[in-house]
C-alpha positions, -999 to 999 in steps of 0.1 A, spaced: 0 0 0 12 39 -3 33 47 25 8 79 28 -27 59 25 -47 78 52 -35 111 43 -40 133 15 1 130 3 2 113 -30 -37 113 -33 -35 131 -66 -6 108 -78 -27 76 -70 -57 92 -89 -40 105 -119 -14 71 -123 -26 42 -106 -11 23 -80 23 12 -95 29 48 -112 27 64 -76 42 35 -56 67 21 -85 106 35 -67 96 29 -33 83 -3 -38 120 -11 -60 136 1 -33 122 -24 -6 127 -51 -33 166 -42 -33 168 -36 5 149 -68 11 170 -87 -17 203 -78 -5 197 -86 30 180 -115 21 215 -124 -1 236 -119 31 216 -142 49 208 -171 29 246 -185 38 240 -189 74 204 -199 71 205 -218 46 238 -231 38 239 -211 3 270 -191 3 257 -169 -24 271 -133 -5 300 -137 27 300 -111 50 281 -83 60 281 -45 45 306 -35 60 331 -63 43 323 -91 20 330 -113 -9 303 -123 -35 304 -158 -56 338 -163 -41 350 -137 -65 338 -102 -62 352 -82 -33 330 -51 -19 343 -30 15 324 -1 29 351 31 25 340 42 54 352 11 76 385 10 55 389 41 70 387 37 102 408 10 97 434 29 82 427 54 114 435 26 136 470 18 121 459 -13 104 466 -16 70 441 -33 49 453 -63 25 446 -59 -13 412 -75 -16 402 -48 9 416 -16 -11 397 -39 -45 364 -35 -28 364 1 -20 378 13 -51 345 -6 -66 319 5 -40 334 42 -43 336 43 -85 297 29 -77 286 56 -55 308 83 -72 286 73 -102 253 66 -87 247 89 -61 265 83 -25 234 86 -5 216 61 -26 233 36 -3 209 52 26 175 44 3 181 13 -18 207 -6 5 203 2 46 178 -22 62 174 7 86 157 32 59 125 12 61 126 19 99 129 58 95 110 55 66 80 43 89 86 65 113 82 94 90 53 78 77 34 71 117 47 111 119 28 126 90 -3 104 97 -8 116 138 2 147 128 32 148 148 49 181 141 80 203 162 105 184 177 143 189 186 170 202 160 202 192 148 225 209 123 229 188 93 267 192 100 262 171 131 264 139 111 299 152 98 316 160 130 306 122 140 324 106 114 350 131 120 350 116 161 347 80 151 379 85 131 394 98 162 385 73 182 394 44 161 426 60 162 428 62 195 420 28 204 432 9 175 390 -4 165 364 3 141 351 23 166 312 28 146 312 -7 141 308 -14 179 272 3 178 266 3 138 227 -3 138 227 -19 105 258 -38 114 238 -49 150 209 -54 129 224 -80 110 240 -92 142 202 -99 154 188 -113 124 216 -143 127 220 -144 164 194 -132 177 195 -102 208 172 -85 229 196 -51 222 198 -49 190 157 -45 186 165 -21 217 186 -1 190 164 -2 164 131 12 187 152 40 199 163 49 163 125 45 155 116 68 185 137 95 180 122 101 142 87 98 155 91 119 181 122 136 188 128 149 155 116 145 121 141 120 98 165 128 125 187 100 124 197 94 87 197 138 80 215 143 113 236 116 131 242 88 110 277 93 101 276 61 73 251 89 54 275 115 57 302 94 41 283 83 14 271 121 5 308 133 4 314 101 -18 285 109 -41 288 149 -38 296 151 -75 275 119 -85 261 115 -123 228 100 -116 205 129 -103 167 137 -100 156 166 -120 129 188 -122 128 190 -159 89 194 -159 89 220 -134 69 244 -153 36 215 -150 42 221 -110 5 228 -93 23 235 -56 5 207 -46 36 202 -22 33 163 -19 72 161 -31 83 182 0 62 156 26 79 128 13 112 137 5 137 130 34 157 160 26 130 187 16 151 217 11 168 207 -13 141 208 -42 129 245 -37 161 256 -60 155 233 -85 114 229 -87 109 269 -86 142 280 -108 152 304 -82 155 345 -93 182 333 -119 161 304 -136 187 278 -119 193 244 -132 164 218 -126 188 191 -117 194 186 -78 225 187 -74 227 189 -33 249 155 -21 221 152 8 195 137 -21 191 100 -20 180 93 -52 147 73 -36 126 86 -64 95 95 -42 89 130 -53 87 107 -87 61 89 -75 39 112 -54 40 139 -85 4 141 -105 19 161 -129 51 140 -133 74 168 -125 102 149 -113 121 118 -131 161 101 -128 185 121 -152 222 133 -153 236 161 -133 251 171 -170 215 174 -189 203 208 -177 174 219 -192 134 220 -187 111 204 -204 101 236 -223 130 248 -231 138 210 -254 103 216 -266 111 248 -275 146 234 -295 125 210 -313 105 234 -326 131 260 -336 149 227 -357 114 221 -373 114 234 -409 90 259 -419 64 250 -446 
């Protein structure tokens, strides 16, 4: 079902394009999150050792080496050097997200999006509103500690309290603490502060945005001009601020593209747009949708 069913967000969307239309990247997106886990997990339970490891570290088929860059740091910060496989693995994951989108790792890969994502969700549909506030920068100046402190004490310092690393933890061994984790993470976005955790503290996000900061793959607002303020792009987006430049134009007429790292590239303002406003493009292709039908029509020869 919509993650807004109950509320009037994405009403229009449902109306004008069916279920799939308004639903289609958020329901891909639990399909890869669920995948992937499901992939990690199969070798344990199962005995298939499709995937070794967790997402932090591991080794696909046997063959394909992927490490998290931000754990090879901390690993470097720690004084240990990490063997060749290791450097292998985040060269690829970094080329990925370079290419991709960094933050795309927080809404197609963490199994603790569809947490925050829920609590976003409970937020909007009580009506929860106010709350505490954190500067985005806070997120930074954690990685920045948990570099300190792994060099401090020799460790992977986040990976001592790493929800999605605990998570995984729990999902093999069991644990009354890690659900413990996970309901306080769930808590403090339904009531402490709005998408809180992934826009403010998690310091994995704010690696992966500096990684993706000058990414290729970008949502764009090429349509912009078909925009009825309708404002159901700014309720779902996890990082609302960043489309007012690039929906409204700004007083120059600025690029449609969103170019802030802090997008995720979940594709919901996609889906929840009537007027289909929004779609995936390339930080390069810059113009509206008017301004290429006004190029085709300038090529077209006169009669």
């Amino acid at each position: 079902m919509s993650y807004f069913i109950g509320t009037s967000v994405g009403k229009e969307a449902l109306e004008a394009k069916g279920w799939w239309k308004s639903n289609q990247w958020l329901a891909l997106r639990r399909a890869s999150q669920a995948a992937l886990l499901l992939l990690f997990l199969v070798g344990p339970w199962a005995g298939i050792w499709i995937v070794k490891g967790n997402l932090s570290s591991s080794l696909t088929l046997s063959v394909l080496p992927l490490t998290d860059p931000y754990v090879l740091l901390q690993s470097v910060a720690a004084g240990h050097w990490p063997q060749t496989t290791g450097l292998i693995g985040a060269s690829i994951v970094l080329g990925f997200y370079a290419l991709f989108g960094g933050r795309a790792y927080c809404s197609w890969v963490c199994p603790v999006n569809p947490v925050t994502d829920f609590a976003a969700w409970l937020r909007l549909r009580l009506g929860i509103r106010g709350g505490g506030h954190l500067s985005r920068d806070t997120r930074y100046w954690i990685l920045g500690m948990t570099l300190g402190v792994s060099a401090l004490t020799g460790t992977v310092a986040w990976e001592w309290i790493n929800p999605v690393t605990m998570l995984h933890r729990g999902l093999l061994f069991g644990g009354g603490l890690v659900w413990a984790v996970v309901l306080v993470i769930f808590l403090f976005d339904l009531f402490v502060m709005q998408r809180g955790w992934c826009g403010r503290v998690c310091p994995v996000g704010a690696a992966y945005s500096l990684i993706g900061f000058k990414s290729a793959v970008r949502i764009s607002a090429k349509n912009r001009v078909a925009c009825n303020d309708c404002a159901d792009c700014y309720a779902v987006c996890p990082e609302p601020l960043i489309l007012k430049v690039p929906l409204k134009g700004g007083p120059t007429g600025a690029s449609p593209v969103v170019l802030s790292p802090n997008c995720t590239n979940c594709g919901r303002c996609i889906d929840v747009c009537s007027k289909d406003v929004f779609s995936f493009s390339t930080r390069f292709n810059t113009s509206t949708s008017t301004e290429q039908n006004a190029a085709c029509g300038q090529s077209q020869p006169s009669v």
